[in-house]
C-alpha positions as CSV (number, residue, x, y, z in Angstrom):
1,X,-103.7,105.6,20.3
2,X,-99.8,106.6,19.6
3,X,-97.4,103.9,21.4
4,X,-95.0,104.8,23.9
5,X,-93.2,103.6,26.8
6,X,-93.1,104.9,30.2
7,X,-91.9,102.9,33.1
8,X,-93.8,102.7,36.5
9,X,-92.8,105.9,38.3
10,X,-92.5,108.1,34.6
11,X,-95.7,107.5,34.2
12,X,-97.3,109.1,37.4
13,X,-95.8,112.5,36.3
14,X,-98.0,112.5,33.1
15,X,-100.6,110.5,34.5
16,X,-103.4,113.4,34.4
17,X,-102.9,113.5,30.6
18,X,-103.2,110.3,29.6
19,X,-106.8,109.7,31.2
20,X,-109.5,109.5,28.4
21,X,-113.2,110.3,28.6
22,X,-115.4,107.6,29.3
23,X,-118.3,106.1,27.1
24,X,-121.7,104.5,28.3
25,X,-120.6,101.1,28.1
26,X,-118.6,99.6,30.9
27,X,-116.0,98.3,28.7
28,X,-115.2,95.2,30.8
29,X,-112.1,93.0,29.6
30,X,-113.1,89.5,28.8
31,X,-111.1,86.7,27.8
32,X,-113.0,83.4,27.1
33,X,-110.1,81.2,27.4
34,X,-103.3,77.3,44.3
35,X,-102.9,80.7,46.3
36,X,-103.1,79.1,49.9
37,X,-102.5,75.7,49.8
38,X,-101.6,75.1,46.5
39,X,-99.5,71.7,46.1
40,X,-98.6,72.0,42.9
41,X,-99.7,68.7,41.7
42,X,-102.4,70.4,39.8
43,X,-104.7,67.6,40.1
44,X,-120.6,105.6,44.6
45,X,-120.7,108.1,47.3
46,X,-117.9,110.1,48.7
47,X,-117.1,110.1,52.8
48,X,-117.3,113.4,54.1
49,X,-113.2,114.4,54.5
50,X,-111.0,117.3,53.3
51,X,-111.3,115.9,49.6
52,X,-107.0,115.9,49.7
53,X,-106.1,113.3,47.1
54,X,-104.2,110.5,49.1
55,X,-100.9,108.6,48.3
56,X,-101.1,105.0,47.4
57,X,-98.7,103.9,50.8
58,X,-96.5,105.2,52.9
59,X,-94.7,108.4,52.7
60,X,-91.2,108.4,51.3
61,X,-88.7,108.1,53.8
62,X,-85.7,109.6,52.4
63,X,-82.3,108.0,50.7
64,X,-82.4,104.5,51.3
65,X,-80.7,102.5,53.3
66,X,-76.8,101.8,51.7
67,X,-76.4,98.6,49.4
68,X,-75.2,95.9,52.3
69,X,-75.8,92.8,54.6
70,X,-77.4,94.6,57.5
71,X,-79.0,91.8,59.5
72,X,-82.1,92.2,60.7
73,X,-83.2,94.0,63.4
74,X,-85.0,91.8,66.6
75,X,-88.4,91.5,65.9
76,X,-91.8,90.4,67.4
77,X,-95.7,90.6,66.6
78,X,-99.0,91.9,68.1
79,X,-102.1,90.6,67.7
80,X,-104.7,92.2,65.6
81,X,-108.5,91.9,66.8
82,X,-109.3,89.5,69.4
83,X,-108.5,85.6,69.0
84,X,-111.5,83.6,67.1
85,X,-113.2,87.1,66.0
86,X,-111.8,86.9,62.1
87,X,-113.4,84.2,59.6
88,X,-110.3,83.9,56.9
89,X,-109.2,86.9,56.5
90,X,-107.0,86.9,53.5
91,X,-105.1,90.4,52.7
92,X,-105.2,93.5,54.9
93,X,-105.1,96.4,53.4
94,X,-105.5,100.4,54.9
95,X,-107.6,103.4,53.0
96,X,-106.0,106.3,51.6
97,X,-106.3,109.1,54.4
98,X,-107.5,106.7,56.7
99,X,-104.8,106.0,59.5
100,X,-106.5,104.4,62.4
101,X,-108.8,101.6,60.5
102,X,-107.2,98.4,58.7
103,X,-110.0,96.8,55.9
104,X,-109.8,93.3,56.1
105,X,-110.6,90.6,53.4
106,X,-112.2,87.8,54.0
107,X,-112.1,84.2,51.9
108,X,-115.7,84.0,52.0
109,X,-117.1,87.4,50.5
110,X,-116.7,90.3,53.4
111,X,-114.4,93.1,53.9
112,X,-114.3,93.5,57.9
113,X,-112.7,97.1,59.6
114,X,-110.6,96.6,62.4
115,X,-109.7,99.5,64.5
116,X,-108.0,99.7,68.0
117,X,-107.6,95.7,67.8
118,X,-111.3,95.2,67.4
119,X,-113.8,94.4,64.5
120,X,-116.1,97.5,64.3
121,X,-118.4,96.6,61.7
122,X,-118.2,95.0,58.1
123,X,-117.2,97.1,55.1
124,X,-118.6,95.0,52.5
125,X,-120.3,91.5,52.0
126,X,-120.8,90.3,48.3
127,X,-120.8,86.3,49.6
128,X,-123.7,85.9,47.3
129,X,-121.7,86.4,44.7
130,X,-118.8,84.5,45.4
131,X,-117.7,81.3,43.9
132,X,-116.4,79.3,46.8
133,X,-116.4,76.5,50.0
134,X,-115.6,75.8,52.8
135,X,-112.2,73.8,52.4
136,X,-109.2,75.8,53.6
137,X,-107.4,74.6,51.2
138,X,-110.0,75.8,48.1
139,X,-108.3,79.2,46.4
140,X,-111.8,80.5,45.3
141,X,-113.3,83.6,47.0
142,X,-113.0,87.0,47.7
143,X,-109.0,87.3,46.8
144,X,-108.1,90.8,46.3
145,X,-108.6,94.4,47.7
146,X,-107.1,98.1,46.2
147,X,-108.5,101.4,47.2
148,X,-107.8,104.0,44.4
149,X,-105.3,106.7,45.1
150,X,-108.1,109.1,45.7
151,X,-110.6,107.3,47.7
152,X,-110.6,110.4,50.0
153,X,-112.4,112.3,47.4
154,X,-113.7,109.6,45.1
155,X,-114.7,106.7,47.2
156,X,-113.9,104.4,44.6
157,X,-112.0,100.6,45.0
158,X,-111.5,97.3,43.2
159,X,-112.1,94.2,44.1
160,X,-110.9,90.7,42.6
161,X,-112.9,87.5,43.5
162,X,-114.0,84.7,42.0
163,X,-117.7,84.6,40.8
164,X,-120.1,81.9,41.6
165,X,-121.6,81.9,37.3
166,X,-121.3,79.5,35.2
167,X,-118.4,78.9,34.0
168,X,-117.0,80.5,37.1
169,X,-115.3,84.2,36.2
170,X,-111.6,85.7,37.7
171,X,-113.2,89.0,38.2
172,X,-111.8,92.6,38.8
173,X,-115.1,95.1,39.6
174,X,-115.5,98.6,41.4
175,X,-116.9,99.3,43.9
176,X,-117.2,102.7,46.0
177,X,-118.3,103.6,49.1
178,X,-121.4,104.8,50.7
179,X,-122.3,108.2,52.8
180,X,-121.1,106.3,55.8
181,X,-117.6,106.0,55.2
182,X,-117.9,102.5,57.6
183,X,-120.0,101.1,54.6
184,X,-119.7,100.3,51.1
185,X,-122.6,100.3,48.3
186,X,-123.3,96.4,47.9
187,X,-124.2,97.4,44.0
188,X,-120.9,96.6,41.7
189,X,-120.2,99.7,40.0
190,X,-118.4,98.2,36.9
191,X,-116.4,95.2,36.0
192,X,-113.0,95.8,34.6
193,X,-111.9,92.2,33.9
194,X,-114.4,88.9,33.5
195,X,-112.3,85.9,32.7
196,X,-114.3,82.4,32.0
197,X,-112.0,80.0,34.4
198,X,-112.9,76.0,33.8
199,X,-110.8,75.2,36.9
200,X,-111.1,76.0,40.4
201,X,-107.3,76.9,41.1
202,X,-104.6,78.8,40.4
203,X,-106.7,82.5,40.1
204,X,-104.1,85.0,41.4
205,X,-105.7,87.5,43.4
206,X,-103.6,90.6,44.2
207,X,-104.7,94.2,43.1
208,X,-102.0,97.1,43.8
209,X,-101.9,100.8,42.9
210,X,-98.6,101.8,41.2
211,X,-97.2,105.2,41.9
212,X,-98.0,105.6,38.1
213,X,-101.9,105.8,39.2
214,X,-102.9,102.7,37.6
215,X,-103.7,99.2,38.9
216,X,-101.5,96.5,38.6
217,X,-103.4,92.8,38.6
218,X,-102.1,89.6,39.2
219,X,-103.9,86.1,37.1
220,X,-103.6,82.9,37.5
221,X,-102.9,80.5,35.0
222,X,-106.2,79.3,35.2
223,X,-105.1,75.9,36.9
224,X,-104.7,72.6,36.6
225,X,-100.9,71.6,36.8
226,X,-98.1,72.3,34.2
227,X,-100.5,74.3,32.8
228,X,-101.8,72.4,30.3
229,X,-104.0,74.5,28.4
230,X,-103.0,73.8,24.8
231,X,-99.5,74.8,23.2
232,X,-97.7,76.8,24.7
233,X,-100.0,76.8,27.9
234,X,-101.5,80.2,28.9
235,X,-98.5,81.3,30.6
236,X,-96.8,81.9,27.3
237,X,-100.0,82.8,25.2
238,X,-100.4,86.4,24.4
239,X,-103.7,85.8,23.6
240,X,-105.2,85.4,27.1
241,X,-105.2,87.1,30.5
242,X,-104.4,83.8,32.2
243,X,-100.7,83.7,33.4
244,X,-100.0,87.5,33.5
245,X,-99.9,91.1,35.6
246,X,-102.1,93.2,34.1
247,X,-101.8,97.1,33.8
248,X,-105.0,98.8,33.9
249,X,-106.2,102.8,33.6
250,X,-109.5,103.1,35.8
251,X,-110.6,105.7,34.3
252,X,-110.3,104.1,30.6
253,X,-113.6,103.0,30.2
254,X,-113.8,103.7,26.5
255,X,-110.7,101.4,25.8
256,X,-111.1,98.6,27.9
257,X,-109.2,100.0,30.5
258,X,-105.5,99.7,28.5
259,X,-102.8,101.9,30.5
260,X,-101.1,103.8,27.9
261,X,-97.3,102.7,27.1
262,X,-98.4,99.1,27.6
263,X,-96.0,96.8,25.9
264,X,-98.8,95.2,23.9
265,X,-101.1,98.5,23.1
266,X,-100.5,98.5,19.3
267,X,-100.8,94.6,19.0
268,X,-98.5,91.4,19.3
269,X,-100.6,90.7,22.2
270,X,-103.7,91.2,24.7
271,X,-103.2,95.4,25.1
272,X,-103.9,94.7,29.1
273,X,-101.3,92.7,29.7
274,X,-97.8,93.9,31.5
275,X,-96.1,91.0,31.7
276,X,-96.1,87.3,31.8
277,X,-94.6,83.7,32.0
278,X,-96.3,82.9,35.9
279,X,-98.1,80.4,37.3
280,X,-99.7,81.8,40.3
281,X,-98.9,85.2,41.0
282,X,-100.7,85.3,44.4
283,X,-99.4,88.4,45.9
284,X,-97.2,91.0,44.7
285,X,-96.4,94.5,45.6
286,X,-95.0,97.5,44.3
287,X,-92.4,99.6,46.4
288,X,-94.2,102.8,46.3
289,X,-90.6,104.7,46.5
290,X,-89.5,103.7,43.2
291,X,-91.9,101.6,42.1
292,X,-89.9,98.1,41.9
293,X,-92.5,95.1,42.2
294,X,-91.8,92.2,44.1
295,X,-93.8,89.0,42.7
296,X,-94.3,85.8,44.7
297,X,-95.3,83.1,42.3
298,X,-95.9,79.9,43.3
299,X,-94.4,77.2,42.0
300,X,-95.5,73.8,40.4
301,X,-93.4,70.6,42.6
302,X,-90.0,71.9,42.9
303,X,-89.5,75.4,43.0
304,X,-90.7,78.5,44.8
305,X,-89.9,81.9,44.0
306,X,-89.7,85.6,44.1
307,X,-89.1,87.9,41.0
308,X,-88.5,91.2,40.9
309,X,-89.7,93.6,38.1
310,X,-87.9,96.8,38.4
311,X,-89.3,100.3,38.4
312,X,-87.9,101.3,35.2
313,X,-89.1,98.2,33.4
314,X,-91.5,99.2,30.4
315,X,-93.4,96.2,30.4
316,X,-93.1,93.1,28.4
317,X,-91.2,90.9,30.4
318,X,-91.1,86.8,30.6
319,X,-91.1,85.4,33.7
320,X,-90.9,82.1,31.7
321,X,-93.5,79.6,32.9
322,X,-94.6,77.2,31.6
323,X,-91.3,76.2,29.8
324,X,-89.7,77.5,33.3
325,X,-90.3,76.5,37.2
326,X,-88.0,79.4,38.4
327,X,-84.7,79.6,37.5
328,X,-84.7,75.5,36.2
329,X,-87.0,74.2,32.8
330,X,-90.1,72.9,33.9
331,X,-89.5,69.4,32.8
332,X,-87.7,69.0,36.4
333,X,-91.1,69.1,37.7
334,X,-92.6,66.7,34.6
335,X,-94.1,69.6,32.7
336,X,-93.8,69.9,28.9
337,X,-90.8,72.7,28.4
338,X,-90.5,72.5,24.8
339,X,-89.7,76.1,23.7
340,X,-87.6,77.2,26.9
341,X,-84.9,77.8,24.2
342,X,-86.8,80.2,22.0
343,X,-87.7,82.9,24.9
344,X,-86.3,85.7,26.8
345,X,-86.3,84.9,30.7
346,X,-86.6,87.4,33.4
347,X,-85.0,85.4,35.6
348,X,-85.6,85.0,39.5
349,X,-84.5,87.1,42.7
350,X,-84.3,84.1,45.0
351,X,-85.8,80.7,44.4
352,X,-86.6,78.1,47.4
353,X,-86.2,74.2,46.9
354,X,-89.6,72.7,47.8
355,X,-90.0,71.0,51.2
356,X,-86.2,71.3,52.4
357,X,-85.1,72.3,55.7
358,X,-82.2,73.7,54.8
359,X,-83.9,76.7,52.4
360,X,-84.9,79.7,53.7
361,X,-88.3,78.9,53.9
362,X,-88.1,75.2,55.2
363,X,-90.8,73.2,54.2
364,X,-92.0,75.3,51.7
365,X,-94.7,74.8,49.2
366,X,-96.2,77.7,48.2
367,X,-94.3,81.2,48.4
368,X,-96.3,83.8,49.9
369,X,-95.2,87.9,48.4
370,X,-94.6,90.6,51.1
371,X,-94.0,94.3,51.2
372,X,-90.6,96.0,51.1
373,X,-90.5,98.0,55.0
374,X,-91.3,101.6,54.7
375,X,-92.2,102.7,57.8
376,X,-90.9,104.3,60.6
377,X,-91.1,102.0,63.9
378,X,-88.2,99.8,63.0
379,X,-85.8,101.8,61.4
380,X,-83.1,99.3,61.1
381,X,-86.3,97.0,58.9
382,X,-85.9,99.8,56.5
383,X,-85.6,98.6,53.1
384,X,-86.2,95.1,53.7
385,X,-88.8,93.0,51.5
386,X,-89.9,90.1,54.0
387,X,-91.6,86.8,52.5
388,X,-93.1,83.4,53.7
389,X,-95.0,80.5,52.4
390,X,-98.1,79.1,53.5
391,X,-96.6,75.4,54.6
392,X,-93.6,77.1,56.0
393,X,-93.7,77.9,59.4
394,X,-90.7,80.8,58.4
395,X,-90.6,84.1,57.3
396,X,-87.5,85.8,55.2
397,X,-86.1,89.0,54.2
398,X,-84.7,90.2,51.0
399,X,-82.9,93.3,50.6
400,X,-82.5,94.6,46.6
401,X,-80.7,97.6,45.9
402,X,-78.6,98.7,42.4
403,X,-80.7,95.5,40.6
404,X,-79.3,92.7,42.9
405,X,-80.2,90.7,45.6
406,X,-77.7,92.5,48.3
407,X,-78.7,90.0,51.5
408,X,-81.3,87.4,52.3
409,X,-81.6,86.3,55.3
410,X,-84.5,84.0,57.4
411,X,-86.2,86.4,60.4
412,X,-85.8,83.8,63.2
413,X,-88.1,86.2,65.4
414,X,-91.2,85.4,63.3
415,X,-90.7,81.8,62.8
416,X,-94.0,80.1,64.3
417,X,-96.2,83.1,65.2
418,X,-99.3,80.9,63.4
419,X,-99.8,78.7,60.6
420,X,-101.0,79.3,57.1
421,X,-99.5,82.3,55.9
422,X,-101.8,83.4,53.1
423,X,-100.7,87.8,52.8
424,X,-98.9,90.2,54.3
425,X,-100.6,93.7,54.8
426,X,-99.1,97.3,54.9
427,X,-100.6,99.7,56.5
428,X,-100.9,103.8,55.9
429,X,-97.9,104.2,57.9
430,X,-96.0,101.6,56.1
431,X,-95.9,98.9,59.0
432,X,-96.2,95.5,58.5
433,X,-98.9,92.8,59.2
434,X,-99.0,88.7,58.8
435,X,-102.5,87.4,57.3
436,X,-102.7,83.7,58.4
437,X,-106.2,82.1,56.6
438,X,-105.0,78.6,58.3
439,X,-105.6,80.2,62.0
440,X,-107.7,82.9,61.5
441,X,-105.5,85.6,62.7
442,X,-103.4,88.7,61.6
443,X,-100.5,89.8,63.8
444,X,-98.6,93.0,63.4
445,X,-94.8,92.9,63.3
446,X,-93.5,95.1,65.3
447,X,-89.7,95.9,67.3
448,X,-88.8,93.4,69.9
449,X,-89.2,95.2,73.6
């Protein structure tokens, strides 16, 4: 296949082009080489609808808000489903063309619906297939939920979990849905990824759509701490998934699922691979409006922080782990940072100091990715990317415009709704949700009355 380059939103222009013709064999990805929690010490059939292709999220709004410190508007939260009624839940995600249900994921193998603040009925249970336990702290499960852009007329989405073989597997696998469109088809389509994992943490998680049309994953870097896997650790390998977002065509089941333009599709590297240099990238998310992605990876003993990766990147990029814990070399937090001088590193948004309560987050240990605001409820939120951390009891805003952090600022409304802050969740209209796996709950951000 010709190279090229196209960044994130080029791509969705030419996107019906560049989708080849599949083969018979499922052409999964293998590579043989702590989310929640993580301390750093390291020790199918289609529902009956209109058949309208869907958007990926939320409409766009128009021009954006203007480049400046607008604080934040008051805020407060809802409840979503009834106290004690959610087991986990871990990411909350909604269906394209579906406006009144929220799919739910939780740790231990099931996709739950919610709708009108009540659980109607589960979506999907693949528990016996899940590597996991019981501990709250364990970062094994079911991890990761996308619906593809036309699930209205396909019934198609991608899971991410971790498999209960042996050795354990990071696996990305389709699924689709069944004649009821409450219920999916328990049988796994197709695996698009299967990576042999020897350690138990550090397995990233997060699936997102692009407004490209293809399906952005983020891996772990397989675990451990200071990622010792050999030299130069699998955050800086080329040759592994471990440590990396991929950038995946669904629909490229003769070629292992490589999006075209690719940084790595004619060699130097793995040709799934988008970028890489991270440690955890536990949740991420793309701003479907211009297709910036916002990356939460967690850091090692020191440092927590958020990168951004902008929509007209073309891929490639270092986000400089393991030789770099954020913006500071890794040997702050007694890693082995021998090489930082040799790389190219895409350098942080914001970084956090580690259990300071002076930081945005205070007490953080574990940054938590959110969503930019894109909906229409709280019009003065517009714009913003809000944050947390799973220790932190705090949640924080971000706005980027014209490649710089503009403002940050900590949302003092949200501060203490319920601990361990594991996701956030957009929903079709582009509102807001906190996913806390520590209490069980979900709570939707809303205006202050």
């Amino acid at each position: 296949m010709e190279s090229f380059s196209m960044h994130r939103l080029g791509v969705f222009f030419a996107f019906g082009a560049l989708i080849l013709t599949a083969c018979g064999d499922d052409g999964t990805a293998t590579d043989t080489g702590t989310a929640p929690g993580d301390t750093g010490t390291g020790d199918s059939t289609v529902p009956t609808d209109s058949g309208t292709p869907a958007d990926t999220g939320p409409a766009d709004t128009g021009t954006p808000p203007p480049c400046d410190a607008t604080p934040l508007p008051s805020l407060a939260t809802q409840p979503v489903a009834a106290p004690a009624t959610l087991d986990r839940p871990l990411y909350v995600a909604p269906a394209p063309g579906n406006s009144d249900t929220l799919w739910v994921v939780q740790r231990g193998g099931q996709i739950v619906l919610v709708r009108g603040d009540a659980i109607v009925g589960t979506y999907l249970d693949v528990s016996d297939r899940i590597g996991t336990s019981t501990d709250r702290g364990e970062e094994r499960g079911l991890l990761g939920l996308a619906f593809h852009p036309d699930y209205a007329s396909n019934g198609r989405f991608f899971i991410y979990y971790t498999s209960d073989e042996s050795p354990m597997k990071d696996v990305v696998a389709e699924y689709g849905v069944s004649g009821d469109a409450d219920v999916a088809n328990n049988a796994e389509v197709r695996r698009l990824v299967a990576i042999d994992d020897s350690q138990g943490n550090h397995n990233g998680g997060m699936l997102a759509f692009g407004p490209d049309g293809f399906l952005y994953v983020g891996v772990g870097d397989e675990g451990g701490g200071c990622d010792n896997h050999g030299d130069p650790g699998n955050g800086q390998s080329l040759d592994t998934l471990f440590g990396k977002i991929l950038r995946l065509d669904v629909d490229n089941m003769a070629g292992d699922f490589v999006a075209a333009g690719n940084p790595f599709e004619s060699g130097g590297g793995l040709p799934q691979i988008w970028s890489y240099g991270l440690r955890n990238p536990w949740r991420f998310s793309i701003d479907q409006t211009n297709g910036d992605m916002y990356i939460g990876d967690v850091g090692q003993n020191e440092i927590e922080e958020i990168s951004i990766d902008p929509g007209t990147s073309t891929g490639g990029e270092n986000f400089g782990w393991r030789f770099f814990e954020a913006d500071r070399q890794s040997s702050v937090s007694g890693c082995d940072d021998t090489g930082a001088d040799t790389i190219t590193h895409h350098e942080p948004a914001v970084v956090i100091q580690q259990d300071s309560d002076t930081e945005l987050l205070r007490g953080s240990c574990s940054i938590t990715g959110g969503y930019v605001y894109r909906g229409s409820a709280i019009p003065d939120l517009q714009g913003q990317y809000l944050f947390g951390d799973w220790c932190s009891r705090d949640v924080a805003s971000l706005r980027y415009c014209e490649g710089a952090v503009a403002s940050t600022e900590r949302a003092m409304d949200l501060t203490s709704v319920a601990g361990g802050l594991a996701s956030f969740g957009q929903d079709q209209a582009g509102e807001l949700y906190l996913v806390f796996l520590g209490d069980s709950e979900i709570h939707k951000i809303v205006a202050a009355p």
